[in-house]
C-alpha distance (Angstrom), angle and dihedral (degrees) to the residues before:
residue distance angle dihedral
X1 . . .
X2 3.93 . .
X3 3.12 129.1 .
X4 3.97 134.7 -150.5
X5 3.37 158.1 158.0
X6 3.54 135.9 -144.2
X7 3.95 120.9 -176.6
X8 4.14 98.5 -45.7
X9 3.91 92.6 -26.5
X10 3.63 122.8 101.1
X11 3.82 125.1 -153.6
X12 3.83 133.8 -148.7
X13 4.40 105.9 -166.0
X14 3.22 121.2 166.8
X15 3.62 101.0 -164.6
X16 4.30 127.5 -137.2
X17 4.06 110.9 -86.3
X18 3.89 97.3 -100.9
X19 3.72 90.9 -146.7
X20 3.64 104.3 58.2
X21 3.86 109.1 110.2
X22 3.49 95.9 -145.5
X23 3.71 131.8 40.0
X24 3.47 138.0 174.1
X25 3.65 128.9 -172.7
X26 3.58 101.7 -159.2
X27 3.99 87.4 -177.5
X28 3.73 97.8 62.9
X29 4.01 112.5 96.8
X30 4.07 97.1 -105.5
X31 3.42 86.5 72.6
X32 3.92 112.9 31.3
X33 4.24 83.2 47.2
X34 4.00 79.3 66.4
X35 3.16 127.5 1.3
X36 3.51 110.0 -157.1
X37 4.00 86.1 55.4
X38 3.43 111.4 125.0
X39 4.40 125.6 -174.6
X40 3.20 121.1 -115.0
X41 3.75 123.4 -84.1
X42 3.99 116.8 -101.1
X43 4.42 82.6 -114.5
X44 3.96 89.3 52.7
X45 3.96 88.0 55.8
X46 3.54 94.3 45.4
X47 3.90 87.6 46.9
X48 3.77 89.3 57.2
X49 3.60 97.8 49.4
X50 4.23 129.3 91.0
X51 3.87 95.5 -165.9
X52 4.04 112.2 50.2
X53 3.61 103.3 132.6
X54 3.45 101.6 14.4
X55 3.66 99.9 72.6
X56 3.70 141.4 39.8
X57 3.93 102.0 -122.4
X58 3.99 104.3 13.7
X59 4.26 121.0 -137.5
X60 3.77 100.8 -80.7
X61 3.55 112.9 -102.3
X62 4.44 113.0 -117.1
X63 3.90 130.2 -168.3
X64 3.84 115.3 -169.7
X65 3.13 93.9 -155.9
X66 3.24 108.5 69.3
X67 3.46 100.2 24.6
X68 4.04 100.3 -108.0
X69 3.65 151.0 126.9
X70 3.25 128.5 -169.5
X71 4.24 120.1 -146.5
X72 3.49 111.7 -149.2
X73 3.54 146.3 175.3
X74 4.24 147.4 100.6
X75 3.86 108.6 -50.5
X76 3.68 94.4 -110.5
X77 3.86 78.6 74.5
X78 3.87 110.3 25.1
X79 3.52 118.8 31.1
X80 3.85 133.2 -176.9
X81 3.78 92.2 -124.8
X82 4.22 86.8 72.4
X83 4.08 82.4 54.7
X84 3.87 76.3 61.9
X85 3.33 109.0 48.8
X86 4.00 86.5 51.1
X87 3.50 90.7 58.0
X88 3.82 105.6 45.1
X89 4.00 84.8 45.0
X90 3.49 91.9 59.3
X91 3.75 96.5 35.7
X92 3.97 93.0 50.3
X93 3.84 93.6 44.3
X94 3.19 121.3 20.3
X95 3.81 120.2 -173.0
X96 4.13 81.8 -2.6
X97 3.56 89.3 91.8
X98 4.02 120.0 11.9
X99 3.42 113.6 -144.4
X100 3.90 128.0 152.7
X101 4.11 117.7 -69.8
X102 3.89 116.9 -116.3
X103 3.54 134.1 -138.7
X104 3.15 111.3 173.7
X105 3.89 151.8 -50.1
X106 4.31 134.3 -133.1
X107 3.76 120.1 -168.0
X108 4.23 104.1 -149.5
X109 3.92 130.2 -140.7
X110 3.86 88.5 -88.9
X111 3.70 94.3 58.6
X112 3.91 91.4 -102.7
X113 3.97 118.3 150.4
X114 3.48 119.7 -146.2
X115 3.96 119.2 -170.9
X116 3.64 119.4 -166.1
X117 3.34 119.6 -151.4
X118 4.22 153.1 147.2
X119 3.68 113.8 -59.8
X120 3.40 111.7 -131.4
X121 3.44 112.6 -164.8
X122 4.01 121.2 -155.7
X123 3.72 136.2 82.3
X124 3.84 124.5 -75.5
X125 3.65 127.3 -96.3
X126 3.80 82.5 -111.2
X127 3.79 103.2 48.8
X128 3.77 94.2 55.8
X129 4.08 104.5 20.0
X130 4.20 89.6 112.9
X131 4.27 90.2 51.4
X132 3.84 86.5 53.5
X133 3.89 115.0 109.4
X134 3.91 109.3 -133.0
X135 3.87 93.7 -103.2
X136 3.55 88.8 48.3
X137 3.86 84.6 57.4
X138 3.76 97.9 50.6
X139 3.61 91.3 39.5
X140 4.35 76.7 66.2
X141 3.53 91.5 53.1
X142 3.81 94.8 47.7
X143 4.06 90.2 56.5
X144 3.87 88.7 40.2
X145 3.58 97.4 47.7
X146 4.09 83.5 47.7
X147 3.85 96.6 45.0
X148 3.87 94.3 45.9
X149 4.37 92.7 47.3
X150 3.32 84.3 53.4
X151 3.67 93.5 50.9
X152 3.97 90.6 52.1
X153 3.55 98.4 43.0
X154 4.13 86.2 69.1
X155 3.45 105.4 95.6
X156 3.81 132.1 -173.2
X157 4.07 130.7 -124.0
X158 3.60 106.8 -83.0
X159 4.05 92.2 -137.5
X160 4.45 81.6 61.7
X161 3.30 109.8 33.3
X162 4.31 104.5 153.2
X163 3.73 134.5 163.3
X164 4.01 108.5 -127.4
X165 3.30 143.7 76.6
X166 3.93 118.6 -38.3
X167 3.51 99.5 -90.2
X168 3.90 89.3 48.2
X169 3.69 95.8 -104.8
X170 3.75 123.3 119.3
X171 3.86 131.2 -51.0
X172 3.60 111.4 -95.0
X173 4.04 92.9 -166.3
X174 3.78 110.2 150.3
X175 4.11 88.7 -131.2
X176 4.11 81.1 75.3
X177 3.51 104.0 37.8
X178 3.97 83.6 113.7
X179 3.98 95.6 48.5
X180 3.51 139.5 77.1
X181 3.81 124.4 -84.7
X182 3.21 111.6 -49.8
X183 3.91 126.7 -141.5
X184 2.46 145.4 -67.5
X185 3.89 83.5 -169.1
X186 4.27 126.9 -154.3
X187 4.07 85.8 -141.2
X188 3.62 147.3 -20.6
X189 4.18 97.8 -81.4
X190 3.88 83.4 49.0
X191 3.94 84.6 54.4
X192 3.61 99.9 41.8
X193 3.94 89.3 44.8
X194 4.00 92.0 61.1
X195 4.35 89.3 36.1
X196 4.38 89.8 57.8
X197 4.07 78.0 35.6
X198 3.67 99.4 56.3
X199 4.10 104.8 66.3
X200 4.74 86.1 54.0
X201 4.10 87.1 47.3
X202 4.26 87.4 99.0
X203 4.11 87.3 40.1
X204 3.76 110.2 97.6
X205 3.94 91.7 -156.2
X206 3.96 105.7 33.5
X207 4.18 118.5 -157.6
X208 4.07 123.1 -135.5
X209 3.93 90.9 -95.9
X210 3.99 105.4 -128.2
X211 3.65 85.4 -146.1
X212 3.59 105.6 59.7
X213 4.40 95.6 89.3
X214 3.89 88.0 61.0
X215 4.07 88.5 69.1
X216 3.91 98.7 81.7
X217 4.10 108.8 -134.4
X218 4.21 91.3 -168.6
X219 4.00 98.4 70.6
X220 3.56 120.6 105.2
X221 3.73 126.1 -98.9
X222 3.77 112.5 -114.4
X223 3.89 148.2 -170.7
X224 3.74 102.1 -105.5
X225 3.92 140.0 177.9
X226 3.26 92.2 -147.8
X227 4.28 97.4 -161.3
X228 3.50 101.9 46.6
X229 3.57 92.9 164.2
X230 3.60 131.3 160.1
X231 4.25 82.9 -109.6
X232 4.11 89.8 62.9
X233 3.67 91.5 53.5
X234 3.84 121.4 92.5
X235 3.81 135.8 -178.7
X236 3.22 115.9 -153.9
X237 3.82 99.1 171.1
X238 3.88 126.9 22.9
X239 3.55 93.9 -176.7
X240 3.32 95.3 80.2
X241 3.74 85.2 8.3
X242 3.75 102.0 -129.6
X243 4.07 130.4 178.6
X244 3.95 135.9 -131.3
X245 3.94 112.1 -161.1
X246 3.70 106.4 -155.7
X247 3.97 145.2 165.0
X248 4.16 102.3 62.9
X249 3.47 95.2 174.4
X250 3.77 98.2 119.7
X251 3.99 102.8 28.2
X252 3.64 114.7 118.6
X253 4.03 143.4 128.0
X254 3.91 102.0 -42.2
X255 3.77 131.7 166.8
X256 3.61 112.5 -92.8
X257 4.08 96.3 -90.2
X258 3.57 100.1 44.7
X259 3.93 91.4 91.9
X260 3.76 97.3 56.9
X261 3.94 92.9 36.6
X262 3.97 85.6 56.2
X263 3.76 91.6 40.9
X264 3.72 100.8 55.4
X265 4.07 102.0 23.1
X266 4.42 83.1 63.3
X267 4.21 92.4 54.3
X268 3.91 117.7 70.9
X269 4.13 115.9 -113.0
X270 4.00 101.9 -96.9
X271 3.71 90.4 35.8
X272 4.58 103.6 131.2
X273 3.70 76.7 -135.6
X274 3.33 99.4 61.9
X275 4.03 102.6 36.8
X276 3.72 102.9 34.1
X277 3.88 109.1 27.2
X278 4.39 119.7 25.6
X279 3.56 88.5 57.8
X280 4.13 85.3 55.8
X281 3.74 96.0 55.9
X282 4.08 100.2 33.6
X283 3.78 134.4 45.0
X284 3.80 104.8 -101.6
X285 3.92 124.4 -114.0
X286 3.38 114.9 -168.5
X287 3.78 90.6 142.7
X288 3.40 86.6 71.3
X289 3.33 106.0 28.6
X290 3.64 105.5 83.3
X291 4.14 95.7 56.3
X292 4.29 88.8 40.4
X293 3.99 74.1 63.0
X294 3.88 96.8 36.0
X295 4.06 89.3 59.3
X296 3.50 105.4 32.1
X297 4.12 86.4 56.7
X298 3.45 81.5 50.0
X299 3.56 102.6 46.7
X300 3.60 80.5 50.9
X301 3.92 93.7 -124.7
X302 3.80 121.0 158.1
């Protein structure tokens, strides 16, 4: 059991069993729509799809009709803990921030994850950012700026406060996909201890890393996206222009800079995104900026 609070509420979740291999929620609207619906089998996705094998994560699999798509792939690369994060988001907010409903989620024979979830149809933030009329693009920033307050204002109980992923297990950031577990972390020095740690790991005699004092160890520990990237954004409506935040793979308990770090270091220098509009929706970090950059070059991360 979890506990939270959230402005002067206080939440009790005890969050799905990550490790089952098949789960249902029989709650979510694909099944109390009709009842004797039932998602499609792990083979039927497989069956449907023109790249298993030959790629790491393959295209997600989507059926009209219902409204679902299913996110598949080895569990290096899609892992039943994002099926989690989906549904505490949507459990602890609501409406507060929209992201995608979830059904349910099967892990194969082959070690293959399959998330089923809401299709929501529409084009990416990405794919149609330079078609966008200037309101329409601050009208973004107004739901972003929304969604990711409301993010922030969840807080955790003081008595187990941890940096990792939601269910206090490891990190499953991209920037350490090539390091050693992860976290979970005691506290945010503890984090950025193994973070200036991470790029000496191969070194067999390691240096006192000049760098290290310029991570700040007394910011808060927060809920965070972590990729909130123009690609994880979807409209589904323009008129009213409305936004889908999707892809929670990686989103966890972070310290308080890791979301704009993440958000800026993934967009290239000139990119409009990147000068005119992430500063508008999170608190700028250039303090740390420069040795989030410094380490994850090192680290080698991409």
């Amino acid at each position: 059991m979890f506990r939270y609070s959230l402005g002067d509420r206080s939440i009790s979740l005890k969050l799905p069993d990550f490790t089952q291999q098949e789960v249902d929620f029989t709650d979510a609207s694909f099944f109390s729509s009709s009842p004797d619906r039932h998602l499609p089998t792990p083979a039927q996705v497989r069956a449907l799809s023109k790249d298993v094998g030959t790629c790491g994560e393959p295209a997600p699999i989507r059926f009209e009709d219902p409204k679902l798509i299913v996110k598949f792939g080895p569990s290096r690369h899609v892992t039943t803990t994002e099926a989690v994060n989906l549904w505490m988001i949507k459990k602890v907010f609501g409406d507060g921030i929209p992201v995608p409903e979830l059904f349910g989620w099967r892990v194969d024979s082959e070690g293959y994850v399959f998330i089923y979830m809401e299709l929501i149809n529409g084009p990416t933030l990405q794919e149609c950012w330079n078609q966008l009329k200037t309101n329409d693009k601050n009208a973004v920033i107004d739901q972003l700026s929304r969604i990711t307050e409301n993010l922030r204002k969840l807080k955790q109980d003081p008595s187990n406060q941890f940096i990792g992923s939601i269910n206090n297990r490891p990190l499953l950031d991209y920037v350490f996909a090539d390091q050693p577990t992860t976290g979970p972390f005691s506290s945010v020095k503890e984090f950025n201890d193994w973070f200036a740690l991470c790029h000496q790991l191969r070194f067999e005699r390691r240096y006192d890393d000049p760098n290290r004092c310029f991570l700040p160890d007394d910011g808060e520990v927060k809920l965070t996206h972590a990729d909130l990237n123009r690609r994880n954004i979807i409209l589904p409506s323009t008129n009213p222009l409305r936004i889908v935040v999707v892809d929670w793979q990686q989103s966890g308990w972070y310290p308080d800079y890791w979301e704009y770090c993440k958000a800026t270091w993934t967009v290239s220098y000139k990119d409009e995104w990147r000068e005119d509009y992430i500063y508008k929706y999170l608190q700028p970090r250039e303090d740390v900026y420069d040795v989030f950059c410094e380490y994850t070059a090192a680290m080698g991360a991409f």
